[in-house]
C-alpha positions in Angstrom: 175.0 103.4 33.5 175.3 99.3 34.4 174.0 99.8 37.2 170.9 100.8 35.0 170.4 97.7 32.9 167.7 95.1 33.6 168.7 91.2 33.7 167.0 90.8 30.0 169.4 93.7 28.7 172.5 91.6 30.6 171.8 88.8 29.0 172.3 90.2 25.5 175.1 91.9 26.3 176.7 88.7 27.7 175.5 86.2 24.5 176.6 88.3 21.7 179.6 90.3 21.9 180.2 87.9 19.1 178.3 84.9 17.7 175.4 86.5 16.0 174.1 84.7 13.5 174.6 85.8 10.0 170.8 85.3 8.6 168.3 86.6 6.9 166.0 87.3 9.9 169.0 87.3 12.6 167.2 88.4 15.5 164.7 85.1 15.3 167.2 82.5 15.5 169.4 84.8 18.1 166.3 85.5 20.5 165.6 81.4 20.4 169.2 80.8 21.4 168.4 83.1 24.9 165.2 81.1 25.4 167.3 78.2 25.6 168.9 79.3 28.5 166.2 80.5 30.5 165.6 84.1 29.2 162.1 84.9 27.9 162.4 87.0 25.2 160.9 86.8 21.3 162.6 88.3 18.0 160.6 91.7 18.6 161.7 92.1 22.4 165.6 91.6 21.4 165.6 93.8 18.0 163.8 96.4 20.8 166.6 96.1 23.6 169.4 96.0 21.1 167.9 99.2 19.8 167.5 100.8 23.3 170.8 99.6 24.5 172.2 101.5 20.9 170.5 104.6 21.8 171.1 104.8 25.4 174.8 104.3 24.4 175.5 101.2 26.0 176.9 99.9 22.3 178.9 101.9 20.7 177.6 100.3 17.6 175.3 96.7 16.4 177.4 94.9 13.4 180.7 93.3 12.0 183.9 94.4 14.1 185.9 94.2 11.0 190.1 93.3 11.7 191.6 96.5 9.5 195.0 94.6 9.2 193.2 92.0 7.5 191.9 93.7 4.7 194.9 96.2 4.2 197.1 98.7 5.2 198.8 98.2 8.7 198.1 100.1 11.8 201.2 100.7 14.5 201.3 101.7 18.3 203.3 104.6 18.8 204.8 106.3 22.1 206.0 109.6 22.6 206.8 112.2 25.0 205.2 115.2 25.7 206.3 118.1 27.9 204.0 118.9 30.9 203.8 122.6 30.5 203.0 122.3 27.0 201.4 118.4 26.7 198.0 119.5 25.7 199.3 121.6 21.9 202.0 118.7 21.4 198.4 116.1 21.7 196.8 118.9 19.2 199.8 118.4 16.6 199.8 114.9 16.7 195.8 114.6 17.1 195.9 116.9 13.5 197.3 113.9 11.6 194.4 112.3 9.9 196.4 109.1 10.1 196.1 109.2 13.8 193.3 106.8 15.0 193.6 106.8 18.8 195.7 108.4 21.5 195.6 108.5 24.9 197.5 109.9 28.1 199.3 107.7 30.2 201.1 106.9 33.4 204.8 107.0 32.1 207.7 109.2 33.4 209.0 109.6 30.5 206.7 107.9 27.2 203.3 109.9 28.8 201.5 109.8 25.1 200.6 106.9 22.8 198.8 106.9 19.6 197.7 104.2 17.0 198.5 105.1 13.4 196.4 103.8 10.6 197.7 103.6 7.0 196.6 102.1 3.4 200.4 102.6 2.2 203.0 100.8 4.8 205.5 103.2 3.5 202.9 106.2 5.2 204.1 105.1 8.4 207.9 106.7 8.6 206.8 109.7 6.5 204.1 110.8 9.2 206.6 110.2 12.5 208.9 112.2 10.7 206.2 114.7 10.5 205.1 114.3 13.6 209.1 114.3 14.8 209.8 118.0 13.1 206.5 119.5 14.1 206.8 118.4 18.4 210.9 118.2 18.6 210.0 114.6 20.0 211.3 111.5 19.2 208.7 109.0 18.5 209.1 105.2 19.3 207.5 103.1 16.9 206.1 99.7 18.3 204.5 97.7 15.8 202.3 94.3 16.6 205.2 91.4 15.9 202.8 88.6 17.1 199.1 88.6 18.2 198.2 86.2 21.1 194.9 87.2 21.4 192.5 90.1 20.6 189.1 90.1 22.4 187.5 93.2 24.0 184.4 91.7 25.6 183.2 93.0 28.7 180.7 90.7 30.5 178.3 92.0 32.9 176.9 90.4 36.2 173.7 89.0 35.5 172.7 85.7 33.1 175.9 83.8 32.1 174.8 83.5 28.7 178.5 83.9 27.3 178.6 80.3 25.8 175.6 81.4 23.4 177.5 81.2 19.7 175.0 81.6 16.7 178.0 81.8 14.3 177.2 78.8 12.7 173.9 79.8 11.6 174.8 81.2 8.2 175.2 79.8 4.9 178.0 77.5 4.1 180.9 79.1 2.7 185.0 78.2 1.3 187.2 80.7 3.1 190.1 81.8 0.9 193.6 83.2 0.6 192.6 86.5 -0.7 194.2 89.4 1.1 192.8 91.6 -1.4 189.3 93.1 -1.9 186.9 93.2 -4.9 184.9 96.1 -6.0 181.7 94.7 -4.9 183.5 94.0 -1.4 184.8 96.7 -1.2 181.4 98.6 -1.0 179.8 96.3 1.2 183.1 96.8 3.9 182.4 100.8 3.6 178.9 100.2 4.4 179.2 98.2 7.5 182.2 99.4 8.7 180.3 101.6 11.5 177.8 98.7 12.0 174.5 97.2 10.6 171.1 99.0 10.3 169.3 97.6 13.9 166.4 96.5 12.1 164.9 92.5 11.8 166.5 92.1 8.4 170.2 93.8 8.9 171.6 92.4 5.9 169.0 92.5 3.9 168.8 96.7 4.6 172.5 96.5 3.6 172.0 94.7 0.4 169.8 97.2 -0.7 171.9 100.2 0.0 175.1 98.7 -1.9 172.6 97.3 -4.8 173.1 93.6 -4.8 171.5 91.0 -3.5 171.3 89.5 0.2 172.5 86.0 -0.4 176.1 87.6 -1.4 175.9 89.6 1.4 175.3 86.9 4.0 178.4 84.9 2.4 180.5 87.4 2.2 180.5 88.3 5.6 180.5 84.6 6.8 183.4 84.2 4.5 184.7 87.0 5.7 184.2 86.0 9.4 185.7 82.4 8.9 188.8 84.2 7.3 189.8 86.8 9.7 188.4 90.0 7.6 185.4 90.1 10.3 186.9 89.1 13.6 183.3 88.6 15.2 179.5 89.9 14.3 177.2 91.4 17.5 176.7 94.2 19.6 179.8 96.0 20.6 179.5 97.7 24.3 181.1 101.1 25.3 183.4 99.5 27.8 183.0 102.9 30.1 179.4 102.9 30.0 179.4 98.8 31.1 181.5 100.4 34.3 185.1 98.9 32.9 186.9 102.2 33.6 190.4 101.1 34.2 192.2 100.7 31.5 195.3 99.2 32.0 198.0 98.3 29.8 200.6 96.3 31.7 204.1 95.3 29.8 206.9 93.1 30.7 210.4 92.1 29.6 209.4 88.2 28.9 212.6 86.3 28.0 212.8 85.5 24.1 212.6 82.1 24.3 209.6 82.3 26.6 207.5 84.7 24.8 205.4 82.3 22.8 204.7 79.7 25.8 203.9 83.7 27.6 201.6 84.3 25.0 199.4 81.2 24.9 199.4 81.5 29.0 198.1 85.0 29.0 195.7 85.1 26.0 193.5 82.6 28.2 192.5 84.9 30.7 188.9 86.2 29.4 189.8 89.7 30.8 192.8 90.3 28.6 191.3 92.0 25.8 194.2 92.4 24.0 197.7 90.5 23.9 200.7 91.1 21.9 204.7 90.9 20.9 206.4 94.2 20.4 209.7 95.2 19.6 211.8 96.8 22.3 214.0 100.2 22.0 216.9 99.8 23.9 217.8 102.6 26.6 214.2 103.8 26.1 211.4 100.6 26.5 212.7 97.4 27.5 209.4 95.6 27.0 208.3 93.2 24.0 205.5 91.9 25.6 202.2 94.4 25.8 198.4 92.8 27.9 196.0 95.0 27.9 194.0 94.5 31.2 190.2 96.8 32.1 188.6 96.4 35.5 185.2 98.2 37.3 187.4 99.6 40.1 190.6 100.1 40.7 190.9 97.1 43.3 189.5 94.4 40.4 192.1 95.8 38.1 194.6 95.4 40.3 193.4 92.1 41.2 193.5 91.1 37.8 197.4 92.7 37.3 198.2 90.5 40.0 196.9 87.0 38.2 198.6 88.6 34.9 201.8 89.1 36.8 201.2 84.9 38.9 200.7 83.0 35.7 203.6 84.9 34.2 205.9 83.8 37.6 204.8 80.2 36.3 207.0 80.5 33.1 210.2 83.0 33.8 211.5 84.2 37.1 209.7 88.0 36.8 211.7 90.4 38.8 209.9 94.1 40.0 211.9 96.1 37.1 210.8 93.8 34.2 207.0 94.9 34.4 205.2 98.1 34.5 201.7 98.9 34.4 200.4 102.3 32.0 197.2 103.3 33.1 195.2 105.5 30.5 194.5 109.2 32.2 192.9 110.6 29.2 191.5 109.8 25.7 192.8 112.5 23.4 191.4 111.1 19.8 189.7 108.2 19.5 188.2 107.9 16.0 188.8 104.4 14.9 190.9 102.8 12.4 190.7 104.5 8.7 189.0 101.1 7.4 187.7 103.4 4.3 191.9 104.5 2.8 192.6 101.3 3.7 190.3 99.2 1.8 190.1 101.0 -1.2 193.5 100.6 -1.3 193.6 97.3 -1.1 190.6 97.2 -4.0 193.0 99.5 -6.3 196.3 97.0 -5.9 193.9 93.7 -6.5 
């Protein structure tokens, strides 16, 4: 479907996988910002293409990609095995779990399933790998984020280089806070964005409406909520497969402890790791604590890009063949996002 878009549509997709502003009449001040850089296009024209591009299911959705850790609950990767002859009912048990956010299939002789599990309750987590334990006769490995180096997931197309477009500052001026917990009123206006903003000239206002309160709250709430880590950017956010990205690979390596954080900064700067992390290892089973998640548009440019992972890592520790592997995804078995609904009225209840 790339192959499909015109140089206009590129453009967007390049400026604002983030940085949108966060305005009353967003699309005006965004559609200025491109005509800055050479791209004619008016308020009208962009609202139109991000519409098209939403239809044609290029996005996957127009709005606030809200962080779920951030405003409660706690989500955990998980690997498993499952037996060949019988993989696709043990994916069908685990998929039944309404806790279960994503899972995929993967290149592993042994750990050949992995699934995210999202909770309100921390507690939730032990209880549902037990059940999840008794009901496939598999032990589960549990492999929660220790440290976050860098979460990302933008996917840049060839075409304008409009990528250092950032509109985030065009919004009103607000204090961030402390406040892990959410408000009532917050609470609504999370569970109405959650799946993105209406594609209309006046977003916010639209939501405003729905939620019954006024749209000066709602464009400081989400700034706030942007400058503290709740919102972890505001744009359009692609359907990496349809943009062409259809390697997916998650590479993991056995970084020496004392290295891990120096490891972490190093490899968060490449702009094609879209996610970076510490895990915990599991000794006889996964000898890795360090997890880069890597997607390329054929298998050579994701290799290519394994290989740079691999170089800057050489720069740091002395990486021998048996301290890295590379899991490429085979399947998607659930993929329903994160339960930011459970999680947030949780977090409302215990303010």
């Amino acid at each position: 479907m790339s192959e499909d878009l015109g140089t206009v549509d590129r453009a967007v997709l390049n400026a604002f996988q983030g940085g949108f502003p966060v305005v009353e009449r967003p699309f005006e001040p965004a559609a200025a910002a491109l005509a800055d850089h050479g791209v004619d296009i008016d308020a009208d024209e962009l609202l139109a293409r991000v519409q098209d591009l939403d239809e044609a299911g290029v996005l996957t959705r127009f709005g606030a990609l809200i962080n779920a850790e951030a405003i409660g609950g706690t989500a955990t990767l998980v690997a498993t095995h499952a037996p060949e002859d019988s993989y696709d009912d043990h994916a069908e048990l685990i998929n039944a779990h309404p806790e279960v956010a994503h899972n995929y299939e993967r290149e592993h002789p042994h750990l050949n399933m992995w699934f995210v599990l999202s909770v309100a309750d921390e507690d939730r987590v032990d209880e549902v790998l037990a059940e999840i334990e008794a009901e496939t006769g598999e032990e589960t490995y549990n492999l929660p984020k220790q440290q976050e180096f860098h979460v990302g997931a933008k996917f840049p197309v060839e075409g304008p280089q409009t990528q250092d477009i950032d509109c985030s500052d065009l919004g009103p001026d607000v204090t961030p806070t402390e406040q892990r917990s959410l408000t009532a009123d917050e609470l609504d206006l999370v569970l109405a964005i959650q799946d993105g903003l209406p594609i209309t000239a006046t977003p916010y206002a639209d939501v405003a409406e729905e939620i019954g309160t006024d749209v000066e709250w709602v464009l400081e709430t989400i700034q706030r909520f942007n400058e503290e880590g709740k919102v972890r950017r505001v744009g359009v956010i692609p359907n990496h497969y349809a943009l062409g990205y259809s390697e997916n690979g998650m590479t993991v390596w056995d970084v020496p402890d004392d290295k891990i954080d120096e490891v972490g900064q190093a490899i968060a700067e490449f702009d094609f790791v879209t996610h970076c992390y510490e895990r915990p290892r599991h000794d006889g089973v996964w000898p890795y604590n360090f997890f880069a998640m890597t997607h390329g548009r054929s298998e050579t440019e994701s290799q290519e890009r394994i290989q740079q992972v691999r170089d800057r890592m050489a720069d740091h520790w002395d990486v021998a063949d048996e301290d890295w592997d590379t899991l490429f995804s085979t399947r998607i078995l659930k993929k329903t996002g994160i339960r930011l609904d459970e999680r947030a009225r949780q977090n409302a209840e215990t303010a």
